[in-house]
C-alpha positions in Angstrom: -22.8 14.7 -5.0 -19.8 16.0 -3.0 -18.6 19.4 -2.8 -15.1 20.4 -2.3 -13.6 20.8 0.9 -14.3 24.3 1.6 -16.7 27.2 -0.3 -13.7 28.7 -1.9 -12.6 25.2 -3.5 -12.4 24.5 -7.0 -12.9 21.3 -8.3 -9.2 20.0 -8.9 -8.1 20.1 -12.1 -6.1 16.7 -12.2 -9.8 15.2 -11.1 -11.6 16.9 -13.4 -14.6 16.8 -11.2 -16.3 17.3 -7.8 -17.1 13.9 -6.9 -13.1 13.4 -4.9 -11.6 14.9 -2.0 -7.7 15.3 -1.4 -6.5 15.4 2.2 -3.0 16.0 3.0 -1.8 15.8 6.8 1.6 17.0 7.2 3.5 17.6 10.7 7.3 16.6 12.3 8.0 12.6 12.3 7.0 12.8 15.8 3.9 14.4 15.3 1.8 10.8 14.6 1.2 11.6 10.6 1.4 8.4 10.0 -1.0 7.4 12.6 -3.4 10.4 11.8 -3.6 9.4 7.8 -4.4 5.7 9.2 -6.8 6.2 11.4 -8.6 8.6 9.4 -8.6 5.6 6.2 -9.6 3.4 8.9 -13.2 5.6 9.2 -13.1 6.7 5.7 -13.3 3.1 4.2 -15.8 2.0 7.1 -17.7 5.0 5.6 -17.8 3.7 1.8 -15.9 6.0 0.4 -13.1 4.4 -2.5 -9.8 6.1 -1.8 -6.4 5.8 -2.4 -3.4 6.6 0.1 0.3 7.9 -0.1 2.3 8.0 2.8 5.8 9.6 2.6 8.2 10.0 5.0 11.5 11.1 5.4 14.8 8.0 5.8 16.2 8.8 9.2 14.5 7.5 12.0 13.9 10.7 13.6 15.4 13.9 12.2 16.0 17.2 14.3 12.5 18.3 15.1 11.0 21.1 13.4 13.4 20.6 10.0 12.7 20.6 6.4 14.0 17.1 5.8 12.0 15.8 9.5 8.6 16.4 7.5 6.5 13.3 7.7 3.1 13.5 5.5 0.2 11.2 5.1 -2.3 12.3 1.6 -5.7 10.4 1.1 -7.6 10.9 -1.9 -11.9 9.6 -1.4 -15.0 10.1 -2.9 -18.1 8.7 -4.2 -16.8 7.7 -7.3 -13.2 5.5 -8.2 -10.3 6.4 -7.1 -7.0 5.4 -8.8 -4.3 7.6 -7.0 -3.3 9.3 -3.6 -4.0 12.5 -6.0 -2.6 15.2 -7.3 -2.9 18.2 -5.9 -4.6 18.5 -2.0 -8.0 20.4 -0.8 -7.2 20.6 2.1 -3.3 20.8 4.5 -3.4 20.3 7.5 0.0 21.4 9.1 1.8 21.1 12.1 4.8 23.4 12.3 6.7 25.4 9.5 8.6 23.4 8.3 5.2 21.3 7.7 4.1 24.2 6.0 6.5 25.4 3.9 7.9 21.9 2.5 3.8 20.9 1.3 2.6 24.2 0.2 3.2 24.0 -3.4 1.4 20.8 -3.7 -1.8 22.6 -2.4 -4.1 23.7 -5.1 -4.9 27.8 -5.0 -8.3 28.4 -3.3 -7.5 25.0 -0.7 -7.6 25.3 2.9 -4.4 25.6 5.6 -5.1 24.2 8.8 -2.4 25.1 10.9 -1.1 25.2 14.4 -0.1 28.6 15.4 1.4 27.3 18.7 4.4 25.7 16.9 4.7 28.7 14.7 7.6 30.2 17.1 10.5 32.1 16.3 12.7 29.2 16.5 10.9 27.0 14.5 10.3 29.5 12.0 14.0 29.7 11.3 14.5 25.8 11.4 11.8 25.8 8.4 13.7 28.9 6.4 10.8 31.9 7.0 12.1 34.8 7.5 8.7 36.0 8.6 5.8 34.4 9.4 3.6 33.2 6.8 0.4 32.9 8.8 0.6 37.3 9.0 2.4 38.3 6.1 -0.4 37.8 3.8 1.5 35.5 1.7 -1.1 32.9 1.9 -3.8 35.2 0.3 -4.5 32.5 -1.9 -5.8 30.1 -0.1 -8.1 29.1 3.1 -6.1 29.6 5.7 -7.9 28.5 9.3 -5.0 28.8 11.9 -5.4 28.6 15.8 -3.2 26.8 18.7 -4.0 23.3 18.3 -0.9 22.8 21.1 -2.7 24.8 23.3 -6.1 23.3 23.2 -4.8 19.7 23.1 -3.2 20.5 26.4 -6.5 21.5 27.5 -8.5 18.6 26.6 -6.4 16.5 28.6 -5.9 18.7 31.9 -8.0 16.7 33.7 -5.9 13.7 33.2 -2.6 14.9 35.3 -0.3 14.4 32.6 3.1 16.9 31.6 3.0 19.2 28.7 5.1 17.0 26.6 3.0 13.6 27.2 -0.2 16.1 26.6 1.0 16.8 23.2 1.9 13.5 22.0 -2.6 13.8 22.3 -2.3 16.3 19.7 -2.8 14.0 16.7 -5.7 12.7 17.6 -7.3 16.5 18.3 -6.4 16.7 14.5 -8.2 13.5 13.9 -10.8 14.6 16.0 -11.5 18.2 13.7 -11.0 15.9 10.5 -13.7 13.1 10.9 -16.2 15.7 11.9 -15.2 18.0 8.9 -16.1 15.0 6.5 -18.8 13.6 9.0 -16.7 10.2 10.0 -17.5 8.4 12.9 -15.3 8.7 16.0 -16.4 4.4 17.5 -14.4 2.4 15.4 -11.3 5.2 16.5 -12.5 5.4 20.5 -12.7 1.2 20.3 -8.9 1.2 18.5 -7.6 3.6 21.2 -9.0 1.5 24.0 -7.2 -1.9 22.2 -3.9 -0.5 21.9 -3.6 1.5 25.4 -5.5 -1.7 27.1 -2.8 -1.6 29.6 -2.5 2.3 30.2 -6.3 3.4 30.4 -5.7 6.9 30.9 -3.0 7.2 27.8 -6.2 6.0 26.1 -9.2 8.6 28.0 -6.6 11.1 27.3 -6.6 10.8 23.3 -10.2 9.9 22.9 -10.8 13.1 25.6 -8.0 15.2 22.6 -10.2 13.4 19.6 -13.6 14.6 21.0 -12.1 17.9 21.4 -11.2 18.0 18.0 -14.5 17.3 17.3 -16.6 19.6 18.7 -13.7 22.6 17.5 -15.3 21.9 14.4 -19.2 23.3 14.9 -17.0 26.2 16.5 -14.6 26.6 13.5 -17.5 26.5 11.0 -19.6 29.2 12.8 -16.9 31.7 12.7 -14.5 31.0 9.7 -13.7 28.6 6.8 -14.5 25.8 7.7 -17.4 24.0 6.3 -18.4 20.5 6.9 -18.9 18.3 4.1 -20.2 14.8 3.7 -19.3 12.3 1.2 -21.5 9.9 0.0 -20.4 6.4 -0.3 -19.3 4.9 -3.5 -21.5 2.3 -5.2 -20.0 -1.4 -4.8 -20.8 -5.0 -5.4 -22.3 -6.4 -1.9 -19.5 -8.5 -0.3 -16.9 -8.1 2.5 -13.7 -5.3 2.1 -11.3 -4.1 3.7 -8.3 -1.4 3.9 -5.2 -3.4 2.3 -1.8 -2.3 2.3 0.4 -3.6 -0.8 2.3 -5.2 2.1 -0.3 -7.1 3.3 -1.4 -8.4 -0.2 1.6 -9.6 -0.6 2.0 -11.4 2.7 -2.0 -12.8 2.5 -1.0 -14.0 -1.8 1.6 -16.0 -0.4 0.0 -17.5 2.1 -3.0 -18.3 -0.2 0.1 -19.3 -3.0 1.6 -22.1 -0.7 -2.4 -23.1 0.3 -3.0 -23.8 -3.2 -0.1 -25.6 -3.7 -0.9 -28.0 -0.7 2.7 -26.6 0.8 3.6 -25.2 3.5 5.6 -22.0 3.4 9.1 -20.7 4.7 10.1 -17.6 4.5 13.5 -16.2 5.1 13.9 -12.0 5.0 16.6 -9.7 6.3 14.8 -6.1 7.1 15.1 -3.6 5.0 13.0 -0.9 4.0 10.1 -1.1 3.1 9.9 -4.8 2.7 10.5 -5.8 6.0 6.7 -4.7 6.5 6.6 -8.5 4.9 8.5 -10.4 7.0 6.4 -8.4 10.3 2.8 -9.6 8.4 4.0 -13.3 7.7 5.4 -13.8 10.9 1.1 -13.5 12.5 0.1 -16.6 10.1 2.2 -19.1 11.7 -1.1 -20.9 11.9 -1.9 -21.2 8.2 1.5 -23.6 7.9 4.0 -20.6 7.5 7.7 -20.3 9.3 9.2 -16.8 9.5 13.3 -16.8 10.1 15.0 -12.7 10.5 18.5 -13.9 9.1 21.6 -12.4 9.9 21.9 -10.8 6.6 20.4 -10.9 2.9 22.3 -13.9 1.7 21.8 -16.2 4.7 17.8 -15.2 3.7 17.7 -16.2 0.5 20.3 -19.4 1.0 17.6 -20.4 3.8 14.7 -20.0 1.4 16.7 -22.5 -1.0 17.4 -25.1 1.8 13.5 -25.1 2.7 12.5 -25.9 -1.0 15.1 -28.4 -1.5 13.2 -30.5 1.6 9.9 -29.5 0.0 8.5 -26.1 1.2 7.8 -23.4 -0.8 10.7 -20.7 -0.2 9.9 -17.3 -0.3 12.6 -14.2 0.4 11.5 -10.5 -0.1 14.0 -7.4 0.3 14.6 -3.9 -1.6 17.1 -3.4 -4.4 20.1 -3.3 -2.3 19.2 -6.7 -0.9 18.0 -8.0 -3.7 21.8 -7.2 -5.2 23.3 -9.3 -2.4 20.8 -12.5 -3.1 22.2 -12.7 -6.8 24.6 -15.1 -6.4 22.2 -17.5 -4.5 19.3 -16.6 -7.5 22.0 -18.0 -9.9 21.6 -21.3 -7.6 17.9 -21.2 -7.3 17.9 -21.2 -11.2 20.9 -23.8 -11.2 19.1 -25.8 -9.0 15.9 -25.7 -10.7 13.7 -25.1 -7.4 11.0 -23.1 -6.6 11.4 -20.0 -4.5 9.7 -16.4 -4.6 11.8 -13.8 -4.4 9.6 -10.3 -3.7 11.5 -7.0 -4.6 10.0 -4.0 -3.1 11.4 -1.5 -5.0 12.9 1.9 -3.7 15.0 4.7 -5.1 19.0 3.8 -5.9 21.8 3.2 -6.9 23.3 1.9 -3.6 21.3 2.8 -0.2 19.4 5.3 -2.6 16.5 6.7 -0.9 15.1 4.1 1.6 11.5 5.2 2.2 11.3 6.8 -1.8 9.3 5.2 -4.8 11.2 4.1 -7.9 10.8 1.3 -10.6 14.8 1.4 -11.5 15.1 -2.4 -10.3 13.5 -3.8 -14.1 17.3 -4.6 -15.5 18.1 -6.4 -11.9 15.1 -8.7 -12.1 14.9 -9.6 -15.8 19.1 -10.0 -16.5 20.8 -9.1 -13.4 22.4 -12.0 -12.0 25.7 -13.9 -13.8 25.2 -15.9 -16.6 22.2 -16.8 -19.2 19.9 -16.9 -16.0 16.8 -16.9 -16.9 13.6 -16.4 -14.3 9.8 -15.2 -14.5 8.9 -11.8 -13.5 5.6 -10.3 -12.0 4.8 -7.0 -11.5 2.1 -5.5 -9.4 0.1 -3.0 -10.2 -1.5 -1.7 -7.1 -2.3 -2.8 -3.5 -4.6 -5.5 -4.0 -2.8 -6.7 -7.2 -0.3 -7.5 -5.1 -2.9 -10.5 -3.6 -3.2 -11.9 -7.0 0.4 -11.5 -8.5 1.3 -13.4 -5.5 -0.4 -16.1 -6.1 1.3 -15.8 -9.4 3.7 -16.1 -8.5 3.8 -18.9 -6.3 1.7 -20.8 -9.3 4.9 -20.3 -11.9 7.7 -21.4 -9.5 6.0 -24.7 -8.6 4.7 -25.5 -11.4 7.7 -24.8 -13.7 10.1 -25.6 -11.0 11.7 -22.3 -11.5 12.7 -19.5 -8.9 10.1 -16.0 -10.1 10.5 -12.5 -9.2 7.7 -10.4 -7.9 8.0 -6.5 -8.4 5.9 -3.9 -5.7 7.7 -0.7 -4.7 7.4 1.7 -2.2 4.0 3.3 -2.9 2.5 -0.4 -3.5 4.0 -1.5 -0.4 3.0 1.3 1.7 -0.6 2.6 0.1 -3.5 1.4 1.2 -7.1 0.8 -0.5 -10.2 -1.1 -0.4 -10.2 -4.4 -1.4 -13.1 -6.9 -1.6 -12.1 -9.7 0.0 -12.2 -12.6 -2.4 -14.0 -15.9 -3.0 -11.6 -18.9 -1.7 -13.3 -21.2 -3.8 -12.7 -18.6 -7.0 -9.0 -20.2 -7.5 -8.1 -23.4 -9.0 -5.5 -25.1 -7.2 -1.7 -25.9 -7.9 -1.0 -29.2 -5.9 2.4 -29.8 -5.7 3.7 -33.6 -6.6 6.8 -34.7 -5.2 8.5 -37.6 -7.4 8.3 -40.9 -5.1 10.2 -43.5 -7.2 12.9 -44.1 -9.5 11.9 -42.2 -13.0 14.3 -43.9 -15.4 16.0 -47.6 -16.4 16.1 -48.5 -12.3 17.9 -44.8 -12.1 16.5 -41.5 -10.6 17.0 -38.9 -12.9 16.6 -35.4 -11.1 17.0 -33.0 -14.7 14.5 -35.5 -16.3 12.1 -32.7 -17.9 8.4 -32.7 -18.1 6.5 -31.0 -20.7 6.4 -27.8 -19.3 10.6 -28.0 -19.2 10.1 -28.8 -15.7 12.5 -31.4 -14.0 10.8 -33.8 -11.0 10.5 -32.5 -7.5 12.0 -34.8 -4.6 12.0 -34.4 -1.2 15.4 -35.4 0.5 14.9 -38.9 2.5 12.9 -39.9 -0.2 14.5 -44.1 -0.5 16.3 -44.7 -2.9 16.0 -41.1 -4.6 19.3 -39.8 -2.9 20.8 -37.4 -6.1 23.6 -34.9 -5.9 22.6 -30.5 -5.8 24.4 -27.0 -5.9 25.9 -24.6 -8.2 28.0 -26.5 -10.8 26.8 -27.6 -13.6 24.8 -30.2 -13.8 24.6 -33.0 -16.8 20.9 -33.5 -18.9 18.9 -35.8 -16.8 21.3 -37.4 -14.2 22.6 -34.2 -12.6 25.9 -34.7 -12.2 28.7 -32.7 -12.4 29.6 -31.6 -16.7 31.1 -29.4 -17.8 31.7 -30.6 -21.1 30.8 -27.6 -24.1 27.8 -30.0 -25.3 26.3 -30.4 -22.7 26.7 -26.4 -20.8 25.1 -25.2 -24.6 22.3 -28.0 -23.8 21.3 -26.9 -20.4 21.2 -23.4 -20.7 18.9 -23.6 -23.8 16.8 -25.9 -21.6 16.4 -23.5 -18.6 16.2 -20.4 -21.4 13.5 -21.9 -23.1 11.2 -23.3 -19.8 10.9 -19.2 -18.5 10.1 -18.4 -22.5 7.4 -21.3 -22.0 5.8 -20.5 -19.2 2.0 -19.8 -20.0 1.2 -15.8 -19.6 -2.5 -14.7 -20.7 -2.7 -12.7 -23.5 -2.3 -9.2 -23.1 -5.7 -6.8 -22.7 -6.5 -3.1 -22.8 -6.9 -1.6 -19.8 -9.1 1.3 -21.5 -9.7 2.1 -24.5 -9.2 0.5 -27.8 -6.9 -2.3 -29.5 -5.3 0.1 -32.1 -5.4 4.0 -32.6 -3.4 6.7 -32.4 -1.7 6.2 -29.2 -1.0 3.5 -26.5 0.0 4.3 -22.8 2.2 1.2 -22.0 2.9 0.6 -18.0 3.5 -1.4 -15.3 3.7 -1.6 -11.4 2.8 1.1 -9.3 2.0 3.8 -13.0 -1.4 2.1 -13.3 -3.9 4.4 -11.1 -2.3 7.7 -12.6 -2.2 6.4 -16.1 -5.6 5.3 -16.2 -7.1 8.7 -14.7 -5.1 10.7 -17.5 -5.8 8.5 -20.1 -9.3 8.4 -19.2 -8.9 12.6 -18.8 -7.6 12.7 -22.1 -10.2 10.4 -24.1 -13.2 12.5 -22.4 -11.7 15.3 -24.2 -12.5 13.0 -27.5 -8.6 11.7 -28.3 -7.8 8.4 -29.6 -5.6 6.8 -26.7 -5.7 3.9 -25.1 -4.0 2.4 -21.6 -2.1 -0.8 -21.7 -0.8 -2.1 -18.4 1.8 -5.1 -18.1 2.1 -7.7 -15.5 4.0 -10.2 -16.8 7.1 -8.4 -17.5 9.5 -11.9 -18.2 8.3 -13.7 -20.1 6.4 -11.2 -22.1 2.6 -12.2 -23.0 2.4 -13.8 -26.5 0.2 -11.2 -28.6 2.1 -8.1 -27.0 4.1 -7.6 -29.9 1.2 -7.4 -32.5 -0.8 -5.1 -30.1 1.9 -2.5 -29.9 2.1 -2.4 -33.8 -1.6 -1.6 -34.6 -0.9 2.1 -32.6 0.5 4.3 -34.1 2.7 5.6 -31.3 3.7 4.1 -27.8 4.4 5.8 -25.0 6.0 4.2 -21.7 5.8 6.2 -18.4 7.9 4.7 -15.6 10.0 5.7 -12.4 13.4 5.3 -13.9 15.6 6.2 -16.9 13.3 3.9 -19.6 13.9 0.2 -18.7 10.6 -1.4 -19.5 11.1 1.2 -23.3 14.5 -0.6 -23.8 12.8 -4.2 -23.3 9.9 -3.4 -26.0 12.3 -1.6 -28.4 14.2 -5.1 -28.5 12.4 -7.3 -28.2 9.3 -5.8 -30.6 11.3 -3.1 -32.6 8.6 -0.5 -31.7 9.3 3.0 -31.3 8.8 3.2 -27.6 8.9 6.4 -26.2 9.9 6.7 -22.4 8.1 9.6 -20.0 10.6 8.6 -17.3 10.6 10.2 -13.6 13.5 9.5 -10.9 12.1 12.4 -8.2 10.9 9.5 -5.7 7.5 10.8 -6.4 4.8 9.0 -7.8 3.7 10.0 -11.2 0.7 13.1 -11.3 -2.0 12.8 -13.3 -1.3 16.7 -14.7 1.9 15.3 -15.8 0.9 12.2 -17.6 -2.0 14.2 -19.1 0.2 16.6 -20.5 2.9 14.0 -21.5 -0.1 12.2 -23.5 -1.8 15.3 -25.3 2.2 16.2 -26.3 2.5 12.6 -27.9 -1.1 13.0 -29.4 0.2 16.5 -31.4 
């Protein structure tokens, strides 16, 4: 069994147990948080720990150093046992300058530890980060752990021997951090001394100087525990099915389910993206698997993405385009063609805080209205929404399955904590999915006539590749008659073809909806989707050990909604709905099930905390 991360410790209250540690690294967006938090999952995962990860960061590409709004942070939750969020509230804060300090200290749970770096701690910075005085000596931090020394100082003697300038010395000062973190939780410091060598392969003494600052890091540590706080602690690995894993970044999942989506379908894949954050972590993973049949194209702006991604599944690729809300309200217009059209395309919305530019590196689920109804028109298209990193591999794949098979264009929601979290995944079974194969029609389907709009079952008209003989038909935006295509726009026939394309999305097979935890019917039911799963299912699990009648339902197929939804709403007697907006996903089960949804909404760009959602529950429950 683990122990907290210092003596002093308390088991955290969100967690409910000792079995989890919360790590917070906090520092200036120079400082290499980023790179620090990765590293250190990199070891932690190779370790066998489960874990979750949250990185946040501030918008502007590099604020004035030493300011409130420059902090970058990186928080990893691990343990022995599942893990389902970044955490609530950290063990442990490690922090670089003031500013550091003062924007992350209320997260950190009384009786945690400070690690901070005194050498940054000037008069100068103290006033960029608001202190009057400073809080390492005015006793303020009674409360808690507090372990501060120069960090700045001893980085920059680690590396003497290597001849480089104070300010090259201290970009080293990360990986002394790193260092003093894997040998507080008893990581190994190879798999970090091989990366270092990889990515300086061309500068070998950029890389002897941070694995010479990460040893020294190290070895602080025995020093540190002899004479202070610091205690180290190891944490056994959690128990797992035998198999290969991996770290996985919602990004990634998203890039690999495509891939693995257009391999299914026998297609090859083109995908058009404009960058924008954070999905243009997409377009940067797709464009390494030119190899598995996939072309990447950075288009001049959001439309031009999205109008490419049209033109390749017109000649018979499977189009994918991915952006963030703002993009995503740029591609409307060409969506109303996709579902004019009647091709397949994935359109991937990594969703961030708005209206407008919002909060570009922020978490928010407010884009729900934009992908079920927001385009022009009774335009109708399937929507998928992930529900943590490596649900983003499957709802991918979902993805890709609907559009080709229904010959439809299908939204897939992530957001910013999705996209940029990382956890383990197992790496699955190839052989586990049943294939899609794409037909393309080859030959005239009527009297001697090709009829493009000719439907299928399914409500799906006939694919055909242009320069197919004889099968030359007539595309775009106007339109287009039952069965021929052609231009109509007689009353009859307008009222015929949107209840056609209406009713294929309301057709498209969803499984039924299942419990996440707990029972079928009770008292209450914790409805979500997206990126609420892991904190839902920790308080809901919280509040049922305490002996309450709750149970967690989770949604993935947000349009069209699974069949037996409705009936499993009414056997609770209450619903709740958590989500990051202002209630969306409430409105959409109020209307279409007339239940008495109940939103817990949150617009802070902050994930949900457990401590919140518990409290939100137990308040429902009285």
């Amino acid at each position: 069994m683990a122990t907290t991360a210092t003596e002093a410790t308390e088991p955290s209250a969100a967690e409910g147990n000792t079995e989890a540690v919360v790590v917070r690294f906090a520092g200036d967006s120079g400082d290499g948080m980023q790179l620090t938090g990765g590293q250190f999952t990199l070891s932690t995962a190779l370790a066998g720990n489960d874990l979750a990860t949250f990185p946040d960061f501030p918008a502007e590409i590099r604020a004035p150093q030493g300011t409130l709004f420059g902090v970058s942070a990186f928080q990893i939750n691990f343990g022995s046992r599942e893990i389902n969020t970044a955490g609530d509230a950290p063990d442990v804060l490690v922090a670089m300058n003031p500013a550091a300090l003062k924007v992350n200290l209320a997260s950190l749970k009384p009786g945690g530890l400070i690690i901070a770096d005194t050498g940054e701690f000037s008069k100068r910075n103290l006033d960029k980060a608001k202190y009057e005085v400073n809080p390492l000596e005015d006793g303020s931090l009674a409360k808690y752990d507090l372990l501060a020394f120069d960090i700045s100082e001893l980085t920059i003697e680690a590396v003497k021997e290597f001849g480089l300038g104070k300010k090259d010395a201290l970009r080293s000062k990360n990986m002394w951090t790193l260092g003093l973190a894997l040998w507080m939780f008893d990581r190994d410091r190879e798999p970090i001394r091989d990366w270092l060598k990889s990515k300086f392969k061309s500068k070998p003494e950029i890389a002897d100087a941070n694995i010479a600052a990460l040893n020294a890091g190290h070895a602080y540590g025995e020093t540190a525990e002899l004479a202070g706080p610091l205690k180290q602690l190891s944490v056994p690995p959690v128990p797992s099915d035998p198999g290969l894993y991996r770290t996985i970044t919602g990004a990634e999942a998203v890039s690999l389910g495509l891939v693995a989506g257009a391999q299914l379908a026998s297609l090859p894949m083109f995908f058009g993206g404009y960058p924008i954050t954070p999905a243009s972590a997409i377009l940067h993973h797709l464009a390494r698997l030119k190899e598995f049949g996939v072309t990447t194209f950075q288009a001049e702006d959001e439309i031009a993405a999205i109008c490419a991604a049209i033109g390749a599944s017109y000649a018979g690729q499977l189009g994918v385009t991915s952006s963030s809300g703002p993009g995503i309200a740029l591609k409307g217009e060409a969506m109303g063609l996709a579902i004019m059209t009647e091709l397949p395309l994935v359109i991937v919305n990594s969703q961030r805080g708005g209206p407008s530019t919002g909060l570009p590196t922020k978490t928010e689920q407010s884009d729900l209205y934009q992908a079920v109804f927001g385009r022009n028109g009774d335009a109708p298209m399937p929507v998928v929404s992930a529900s943590s990193p490596g649900d983003a591999f499957e709802c991918a794949i979902e993805a890709c399955r609907i559009a080709v098979t229904y010959m439809t264009p299908v939204m897939l929601l992530t957001d910013g904590y999705i996209a940029n979290a990382a956890e383990p995944w197992k790496v699955p079974d190839p052989d586990s999915y049943e294939p899609f194969p794409v037909s393309f029609l080859e030959e005239k389907n009527g009297d001697d006539e090709l009829l493009p709009y000719k439907r299928d079952g399914k409500g799906a008209r006939p694919w055909v590749k242009p320069g197919t003989p004889e099968l030359m038909h007539r595309i775009g935006g106007i339109e287009k008659a039952q069965d021929t295509g052609h231009i109509d726009y007689s009353p009859e026939n307008h009222q015929a073809m949107t209840d056609a394309r209406v009713n294929k999305v309301l057709g498209v097979k969803v499984p039924d909806q299942e419990v996440s935890l707990g029972e079928t019917s009770g008292k209450l039911a914790v409805v979500g989707w997206g990126s609420t799963y892991g904190p839902i299912r920790r308080a809901v699990d919280n509040v049922r050990n305490k002996g309450h009648n709750v149970s967690h339902v989770h949604v993935r197929n947000i349009w069209p909604l699974p069949g037996n939804l409705g009936d499993l709403l009414k056997s609770f007697d209450k619903v709740l709905v958590p989500e990051m907006n202002t209630g969306q996903f409430k409105t959409i089960l109020r209307d279409q099930y007339l239940v008495d949804a109940q939103p817990l909404t949150k617009t802070s760009g902050q994930p949900f905390t457990i401590a919140e959602l518990e409290a939100a529950i137990e308040g429902a429950l009285s």
